[in-house]
N, C-alpha and C positions, 0 to 999 in steps of 0.2 A: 250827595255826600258819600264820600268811600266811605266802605266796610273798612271795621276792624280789623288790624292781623291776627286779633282773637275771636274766633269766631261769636256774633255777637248771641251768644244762648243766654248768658247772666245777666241779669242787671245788678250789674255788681255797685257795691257800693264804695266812701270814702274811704276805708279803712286797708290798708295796703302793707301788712307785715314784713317785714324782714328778718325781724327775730323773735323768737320766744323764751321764757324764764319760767318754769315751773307753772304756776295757773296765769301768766299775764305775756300779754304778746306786744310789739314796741312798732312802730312805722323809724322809717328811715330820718326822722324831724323828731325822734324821741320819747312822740306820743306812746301812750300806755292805755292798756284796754285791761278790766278782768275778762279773762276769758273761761264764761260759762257755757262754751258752745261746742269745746271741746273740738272742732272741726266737724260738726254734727256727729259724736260720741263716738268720733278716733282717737282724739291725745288722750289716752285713758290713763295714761302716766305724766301728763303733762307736756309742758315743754323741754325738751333738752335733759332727758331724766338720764341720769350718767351710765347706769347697769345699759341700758337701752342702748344709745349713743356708741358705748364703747364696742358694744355686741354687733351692729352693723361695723362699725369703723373696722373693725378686727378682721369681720368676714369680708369685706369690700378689698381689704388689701389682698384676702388668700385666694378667694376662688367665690364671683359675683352668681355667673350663671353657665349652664350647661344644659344640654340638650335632655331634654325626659324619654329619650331613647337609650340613656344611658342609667345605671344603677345612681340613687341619689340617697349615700348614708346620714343627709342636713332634713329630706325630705321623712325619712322612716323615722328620724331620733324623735320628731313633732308627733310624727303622725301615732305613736309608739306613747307616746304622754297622752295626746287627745283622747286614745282609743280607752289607757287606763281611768282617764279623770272624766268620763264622759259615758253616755249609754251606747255609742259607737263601738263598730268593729273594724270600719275600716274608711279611709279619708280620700276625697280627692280636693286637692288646694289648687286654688284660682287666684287671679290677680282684683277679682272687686267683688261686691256686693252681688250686683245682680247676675255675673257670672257663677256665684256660688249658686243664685235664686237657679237660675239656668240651669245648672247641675244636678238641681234640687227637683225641679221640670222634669229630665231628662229620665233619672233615676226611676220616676216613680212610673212611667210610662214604659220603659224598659221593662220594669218589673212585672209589670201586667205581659209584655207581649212574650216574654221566657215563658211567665208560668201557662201562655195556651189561651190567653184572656187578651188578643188585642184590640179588641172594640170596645175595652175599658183603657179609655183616651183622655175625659174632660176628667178638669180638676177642679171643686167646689170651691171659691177663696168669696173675700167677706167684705163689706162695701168701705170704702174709704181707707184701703190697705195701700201700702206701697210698696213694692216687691222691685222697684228698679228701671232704669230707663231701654233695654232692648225691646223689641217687638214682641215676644213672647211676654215679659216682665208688664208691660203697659196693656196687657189683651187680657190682664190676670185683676185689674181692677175697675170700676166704675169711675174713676174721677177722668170728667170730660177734658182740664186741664193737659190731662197725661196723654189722653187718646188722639185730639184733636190735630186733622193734620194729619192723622197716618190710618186710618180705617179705609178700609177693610181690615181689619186686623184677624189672628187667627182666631175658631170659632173654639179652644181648646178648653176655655174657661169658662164656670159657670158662676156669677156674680149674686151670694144674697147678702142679707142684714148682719151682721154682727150682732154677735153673744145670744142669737136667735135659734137655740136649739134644735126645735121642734121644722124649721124652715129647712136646716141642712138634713134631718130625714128625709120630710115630704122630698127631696130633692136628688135624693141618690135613687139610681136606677141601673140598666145594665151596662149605660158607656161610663157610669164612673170610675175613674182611677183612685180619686182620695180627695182630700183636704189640703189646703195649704193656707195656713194661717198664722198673725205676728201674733203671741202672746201678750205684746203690748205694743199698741200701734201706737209707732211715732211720729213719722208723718200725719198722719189720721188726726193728731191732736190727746194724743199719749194716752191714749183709751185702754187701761188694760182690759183682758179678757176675766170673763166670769169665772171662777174654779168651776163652777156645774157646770159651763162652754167650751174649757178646756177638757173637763175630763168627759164629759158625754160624747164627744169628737171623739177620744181616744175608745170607748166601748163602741160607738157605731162602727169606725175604721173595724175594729175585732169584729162585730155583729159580720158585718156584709165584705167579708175578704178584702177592704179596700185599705189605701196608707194615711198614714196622718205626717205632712210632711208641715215642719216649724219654718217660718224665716226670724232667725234672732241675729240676724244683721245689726240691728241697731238694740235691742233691749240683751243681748248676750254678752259675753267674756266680763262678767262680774260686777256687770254696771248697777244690778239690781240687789247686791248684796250674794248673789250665788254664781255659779260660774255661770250658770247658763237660765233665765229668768223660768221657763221650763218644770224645775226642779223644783220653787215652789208653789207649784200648783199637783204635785204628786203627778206627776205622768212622765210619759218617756215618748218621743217619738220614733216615725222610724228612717225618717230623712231630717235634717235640718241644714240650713244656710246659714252658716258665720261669715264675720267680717268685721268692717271697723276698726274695732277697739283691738282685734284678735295683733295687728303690727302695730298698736302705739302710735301711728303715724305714716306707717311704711304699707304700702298695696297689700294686701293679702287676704285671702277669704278663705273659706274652705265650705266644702259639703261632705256631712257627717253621715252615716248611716249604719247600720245593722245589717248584718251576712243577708239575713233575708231580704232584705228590699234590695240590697245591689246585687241581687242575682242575674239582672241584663243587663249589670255596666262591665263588660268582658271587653279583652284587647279589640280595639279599633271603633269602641263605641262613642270617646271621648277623648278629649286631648285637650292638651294648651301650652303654648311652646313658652311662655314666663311662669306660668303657674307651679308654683312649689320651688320657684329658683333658691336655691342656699342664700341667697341676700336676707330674702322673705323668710328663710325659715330662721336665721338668726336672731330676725327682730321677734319672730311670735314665739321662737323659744325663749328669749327672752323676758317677754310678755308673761310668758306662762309663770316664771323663776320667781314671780313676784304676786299678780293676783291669781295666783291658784293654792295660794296659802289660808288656810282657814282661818290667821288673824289677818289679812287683808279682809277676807270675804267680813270676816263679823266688824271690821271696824269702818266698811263700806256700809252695810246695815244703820250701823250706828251715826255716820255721819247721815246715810239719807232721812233717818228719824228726825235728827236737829236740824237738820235743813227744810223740811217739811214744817215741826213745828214753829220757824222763827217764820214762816212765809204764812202760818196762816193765825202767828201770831201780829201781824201785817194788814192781812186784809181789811181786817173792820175798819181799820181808819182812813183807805181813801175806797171809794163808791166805785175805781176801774174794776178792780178784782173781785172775784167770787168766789170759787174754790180753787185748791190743789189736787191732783189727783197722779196717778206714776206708782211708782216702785223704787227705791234705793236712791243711787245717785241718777235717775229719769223719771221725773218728776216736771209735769207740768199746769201752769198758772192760767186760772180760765178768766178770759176777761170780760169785761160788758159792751167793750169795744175793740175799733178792727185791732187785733194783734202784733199785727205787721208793722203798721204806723207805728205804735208802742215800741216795738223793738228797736225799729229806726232812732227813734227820737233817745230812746234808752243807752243807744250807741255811741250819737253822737252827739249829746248833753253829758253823760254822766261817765262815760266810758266801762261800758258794761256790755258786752257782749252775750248775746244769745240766739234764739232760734224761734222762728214763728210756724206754726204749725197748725193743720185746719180746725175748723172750730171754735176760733180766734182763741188761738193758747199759743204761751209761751215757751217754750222748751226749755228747761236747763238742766243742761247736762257738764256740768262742769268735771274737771281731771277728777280719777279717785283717788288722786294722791290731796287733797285741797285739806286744809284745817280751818281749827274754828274761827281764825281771823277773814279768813277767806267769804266764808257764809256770813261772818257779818258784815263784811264789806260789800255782799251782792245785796242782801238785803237793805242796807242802808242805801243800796244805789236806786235797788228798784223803787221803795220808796220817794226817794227822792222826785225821780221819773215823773212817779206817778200823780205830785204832787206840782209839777209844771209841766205834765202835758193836754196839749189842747185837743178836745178828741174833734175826729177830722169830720166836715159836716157833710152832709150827704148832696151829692148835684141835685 
């Protein structure tokens, strides 16, 4: 049998959009999905959100993209908001996620070889993380999934337990560089981290001159009720990975940091010839114009409270589910069975769209622009779901 002209990596499924409307997206034959998937927590404004929309249309017609050998006033006006609304001093923007992870790599290994320290190399990260599909990105976790098929991989990362304190001491020594850690692992199966996990990270990084670098790729740009999920756990890092949510829809990522830790990211250490293009900075300025507002943030809190409570107002009554656990609007459903099958079946019975994620959990991450009809239409779905699916039996 020929290969796809896509190359075959997905096993994609029936669902084939062509358009989207606010939380719900349509197939070419009219079908209608809610969409709590969010593009796994990019549409953070939904579908076709107008501020958004007209903000790329505008800049598409005047000036798309240019060389970053040249001065970029769309690149500073962003980077000039981030630096204010943020513990950052200064930005480098990417075109994805693990580019930003990459940057995030980069940064903190730099740092160490300026300041006189370059056999402080590996970087502590925590099991069942996802940080990205490059080679550096997949050398930075333990899931055999991600690795397989490409090991040897680099020896840069040192893999322990999650929210296991006492493990990431025993564990630092003279070739450590730092920490890199999601705040609330999504992939992982939406495991936030402990406050004593996150801030002990941040005292040891102080204790023993090393960094504590975030990936809030997926739990960042306000999905948690704050701009950046970080924040409520009282700490600051000194690198972090954006992305996602950060263009609504459109590529874009960025790596944050502090004067001190980019102290080796000087001219020729780093580049990337789309990253920061004025297309991208339209839409994350954009982005910004709207959830960097403190009544967004407080009415993102508030919808993830009601959403949380009608889901585990929910559970008792079918025997799949167990608990919720997350943050804000990422929030995820544990279940007593394979996860994956559920979503499937959640998909294409009830048209409800979501995300499966390890640990048999559900992910939903739905628009933060969603209302209370919204929520009750996920949960009336999931429900439903749950109450005609047949759970899958083991070979």
């Amino acid at each position: 049998m020929a290969i796809s002209p896509l190359m075959p990596v997905y096993p994609r499924c029936d669902v084939a959009p062509v358009r989207g409307e606010g939380a719900y997206l349509y197939d070419a034959q009219g079908r209608k999905w809610l969409d709590f998937a969010s593009g796994i927590a990019v549409n953070l404004l939904g579908h076709g959100h107008p501020h958004l929309t007209q903000a790329i249309q505008k800049q598409a017609a005047t000036l798309m993209h240019v060389s970053n050998l040249y001065g970029s006033p769309q690149q500073m006006a962003v980077a000039e908001r981030l630096v204010a609304l943020t513990f950052a001093d200064t930005i480098f923007f990417t075109n994805s996620g693990a580019e930003a992870v990459e940057c995030t790599i980069k940064t903190v290994r730099a740092y160490h070889y300026a300041t006189g320290n370059p056999q402080r190399y590996k970087i502590i990260t925590f099991s069942n993380a996802f940080h990205g599909r490059t080679l550096a990105t997949i050398a930075a976790t333990d899931q055999e999934k991600l690795r397989k098929g490409f090991e040897p991989l680099p020896d840069w990362f040192h893999v322990l337990p999650f929210n296991d304190l006492a493990a990431a001491e025993a564990a630092i020594d003279e070739s450590t560089a730092g920490f890199l850690v999601e705040p609330i692992q999504g992939e992982g199966g939406v495991r936030p981290a402990t406050v004593e996990f996150l801030k002990g990270l941040r005292a040891l990084a102080d204790k023993y001159g090393i960094l504590l670098a975030l990936d809030e790729v997926q739990c960042g740009m306000a999905r948690t009720g704050t701009l950046f999920a970080h924040e409520q756990y009282g700490i600051t890092p000194d690198v972090m990975a954006s992305a996602k949510g950060i263009g609504g829809g459109f590529p874009v990522g960025a790596c944050l940091a502090t004067e001190k830790a980019a102290a080796g990211m000087v001219a020729g250490t780093h580049g990337s010839t789309y990253g920061g293009n004025p297309l991208a900075m339209a839409a994350c300025g954009a982005v910004l114009d709207i959830v960097a507002e403190p009544e967004f943030l407080d009415a993102v809190k508030a919808k993830g409270e009601r959403l949380r409570a009608a889901l585990e107002q929910m559970i008792p009554n079918h025997d799949l589910f167990d608990h919720v656990r997350g943050m804000g609007l990422m929030l995820g459903l544990k279940l007593t069975a394979d996860s994956r099958a559920f979503v499937a079946h959640a998909r294409s019975s009830h048209g409800l769209l979501t995300v499966a994620a390890g640990d048999n959990v559900v992910r939903i991450l739905p628009p933060l622009t969603i209302d209370e009809s919204h929520i009750r239409e996920c949960v009336e779905k999931l429900s439903a779901a749950a109450a005609t699916f047949q759970v899958p039996q083991a070979a």
